[in-house]
C-alpha positions in Angstrom: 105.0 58.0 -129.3 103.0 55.2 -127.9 99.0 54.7 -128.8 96.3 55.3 -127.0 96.2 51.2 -126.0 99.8 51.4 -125.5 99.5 54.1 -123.1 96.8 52.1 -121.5 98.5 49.2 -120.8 101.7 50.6 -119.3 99.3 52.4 -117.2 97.4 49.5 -116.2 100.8 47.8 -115.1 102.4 50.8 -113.1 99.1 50.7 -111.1 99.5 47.1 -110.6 103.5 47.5 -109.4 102.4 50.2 -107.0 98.8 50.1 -105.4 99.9 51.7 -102.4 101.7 54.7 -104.1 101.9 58.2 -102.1 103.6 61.0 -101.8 107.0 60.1 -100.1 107.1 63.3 -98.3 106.2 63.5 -94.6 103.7 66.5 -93.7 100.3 67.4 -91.9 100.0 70.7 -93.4 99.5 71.7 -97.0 102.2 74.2 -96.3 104.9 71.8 -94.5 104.4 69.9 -97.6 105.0 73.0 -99.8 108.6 73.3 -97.7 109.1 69.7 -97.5 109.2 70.1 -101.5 111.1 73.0 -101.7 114.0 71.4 -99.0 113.7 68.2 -101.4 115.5 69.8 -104.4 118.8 68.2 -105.1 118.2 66.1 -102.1 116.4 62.9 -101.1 113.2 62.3 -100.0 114.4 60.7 -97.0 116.7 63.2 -95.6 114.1 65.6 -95.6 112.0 63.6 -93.6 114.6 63.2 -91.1 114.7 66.8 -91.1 111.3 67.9 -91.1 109.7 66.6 -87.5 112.2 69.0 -85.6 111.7 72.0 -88.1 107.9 71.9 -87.7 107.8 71.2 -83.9 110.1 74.3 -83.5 107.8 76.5 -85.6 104.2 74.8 -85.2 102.6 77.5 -87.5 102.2 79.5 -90.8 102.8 82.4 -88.4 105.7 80.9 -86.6 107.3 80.4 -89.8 106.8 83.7 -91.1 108.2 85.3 -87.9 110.9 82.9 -87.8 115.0 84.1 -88.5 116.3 82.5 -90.9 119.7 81.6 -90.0 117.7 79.8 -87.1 116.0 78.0 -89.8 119.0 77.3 -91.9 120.3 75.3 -88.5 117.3 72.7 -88.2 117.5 72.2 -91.9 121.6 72.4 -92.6 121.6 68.7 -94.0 119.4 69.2 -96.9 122.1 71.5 -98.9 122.1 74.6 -100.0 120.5 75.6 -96.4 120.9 79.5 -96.8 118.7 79.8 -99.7 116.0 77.1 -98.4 115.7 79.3 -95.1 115.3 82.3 -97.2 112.6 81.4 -99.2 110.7 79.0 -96.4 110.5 82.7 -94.1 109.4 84.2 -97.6 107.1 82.2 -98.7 105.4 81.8 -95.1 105.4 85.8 -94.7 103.9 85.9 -98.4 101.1 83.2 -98.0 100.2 84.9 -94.2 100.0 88.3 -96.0 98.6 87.6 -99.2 96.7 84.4 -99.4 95.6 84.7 -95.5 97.2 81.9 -94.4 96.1 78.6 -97.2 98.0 77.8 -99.8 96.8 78.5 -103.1 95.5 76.4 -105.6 96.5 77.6 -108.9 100.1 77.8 -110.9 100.1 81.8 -111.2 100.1 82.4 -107.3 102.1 79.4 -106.9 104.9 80.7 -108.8 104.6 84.1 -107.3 105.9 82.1 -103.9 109.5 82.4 -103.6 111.6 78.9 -104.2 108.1 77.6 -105.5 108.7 76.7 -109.6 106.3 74.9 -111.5 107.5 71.2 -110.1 106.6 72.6 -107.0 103.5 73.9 -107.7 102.6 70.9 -109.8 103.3 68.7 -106.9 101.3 70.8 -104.8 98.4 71.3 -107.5 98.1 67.1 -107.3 98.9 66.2 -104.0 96.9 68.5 -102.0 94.2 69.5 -104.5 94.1 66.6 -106.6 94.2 68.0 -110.0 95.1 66.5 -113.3 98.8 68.2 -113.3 102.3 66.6 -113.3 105.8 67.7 -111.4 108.5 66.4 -113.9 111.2 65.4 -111.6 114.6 63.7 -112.5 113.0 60.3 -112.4 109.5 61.1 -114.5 111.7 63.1 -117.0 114.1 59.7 -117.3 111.6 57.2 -117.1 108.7 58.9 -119.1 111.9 59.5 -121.9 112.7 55.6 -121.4 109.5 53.9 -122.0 108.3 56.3 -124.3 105.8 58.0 -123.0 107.2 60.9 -124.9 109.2 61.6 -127.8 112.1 62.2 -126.9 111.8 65.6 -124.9 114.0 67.7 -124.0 112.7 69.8 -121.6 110.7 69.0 -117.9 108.2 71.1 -119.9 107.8 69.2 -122.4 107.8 66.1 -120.9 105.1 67.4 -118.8 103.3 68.8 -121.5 103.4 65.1 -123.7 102.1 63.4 -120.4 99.2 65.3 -119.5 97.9 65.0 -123.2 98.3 61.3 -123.2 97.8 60.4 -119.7 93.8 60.0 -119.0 93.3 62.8 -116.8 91.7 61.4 -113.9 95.2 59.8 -113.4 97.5 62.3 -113.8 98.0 62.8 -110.2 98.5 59.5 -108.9 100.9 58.7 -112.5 103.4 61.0 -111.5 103.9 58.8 -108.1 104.2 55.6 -110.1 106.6 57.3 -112.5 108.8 58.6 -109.7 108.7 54.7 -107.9 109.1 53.1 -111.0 112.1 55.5 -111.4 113.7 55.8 -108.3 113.8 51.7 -107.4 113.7 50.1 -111.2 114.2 52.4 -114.0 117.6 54.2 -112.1 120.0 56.4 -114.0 123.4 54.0 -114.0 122.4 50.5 -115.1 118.6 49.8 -114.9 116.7 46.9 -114.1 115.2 46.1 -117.0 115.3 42.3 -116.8 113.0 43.0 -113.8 111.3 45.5 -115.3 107.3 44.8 -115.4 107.5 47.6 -118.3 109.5 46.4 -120.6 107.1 45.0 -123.4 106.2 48.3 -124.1 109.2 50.1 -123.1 111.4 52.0 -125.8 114.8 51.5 -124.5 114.3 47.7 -123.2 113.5 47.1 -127.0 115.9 49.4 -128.6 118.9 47.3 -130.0 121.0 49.8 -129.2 120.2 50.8 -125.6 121.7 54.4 -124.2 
């Protein structure tokens, strides 16, 4: 695991690689970004941007939502995969968060998990973006990049990698880390072949210095 000044300094350099990170997703709404995140799993950012201004014109509300059938659903939002279970839980979770939590989503992991689709990436993400708290969605890219630099050791699990960076991560950061993480991850630190020649991390990174890399 890396020290305190270790941790500092990678931090200090994601910051200066991104300035202008933000969440990638597209979304006026706290809940259109709660269903932009929950049409995002095991499918790209992008797409679900493509697909989002037509969903959200065709059901401007909570309500609309909640009302809503969900094979109609599953048609604005086919490209995204796995469309039938999406639409399910988008009607769900609307009628839920109109019935229950009158109409806002809420702002803490037990009722966020009580949401259908919604696990605790989801609810992480939503815990940060919209209410700015010190909490971390472990994604494919944070869980591989956090792994490579060494930010953690060695986890094995999105919980534990979430776990190892909110302990060593100063917490006023936390939220705005986890979009560094997921740049750094998604256009530097990629699964097949990274960049690490190009890499602004790699004095401090784990696998760049590893003479055996993996």
């Amino acid at each position: 695991m890396k020290s305190k000044q270790q941790v500092a300094a990678i931090i200090a350099a994601l910051k200066e690689l991104y300035p202008d990170a933000l969440c990638s997703l597209d979304y006026q709404k706290d809940y259109e970004l709660l269903f932009s995140v929950r049409l995002a799993a095991q499918c790209t950012d992008a797409r679900v941007n493509l697909v989002t201004p037509a969903l959200f014109a065709r059901y401007p509300t909570l309500e609309a939502f909640a009302a809503a059938d969900v094979d109609e659903v599953g048609t604005y939002i086919h490209s995204c995969g796995f469309w039938r279970a999406k639409a399910r839980d988008i009607v769900a979770a609307a009628q839920m968060l109109v019935e229950r939590f009158g109409g806002k989503v809420p702002d803490n992991m037990e009722d966020l998990l009580s949401l259908p689709g919604v696990g605790r990436k989801t609810a992480n993400v939503i815990a940060s973006v919209v209410y700015n708290k010190p909490a971390m969605a472990v994604d494919t890219h944070v869980f591989r990049v956090a792994n490579r630099i060494g930010l953690t050791n060695n986890s094995k699990t999105p919980l534990e990698t979430e776990k190892e960076l909110v302990k060593h991560i100063p917490e006023e950061q936390i939220p705005i880390a986890h979009h560094w993480l997921i740049l750094h991850g998604r256009y530097t630190c990629i699964a097949r072949k990274p960049k690490c020649e190009e890499c602004g991390l790699k004095p401090w990174c784990k696998y760049f210095l590893s003479p055996k890399k993996t």
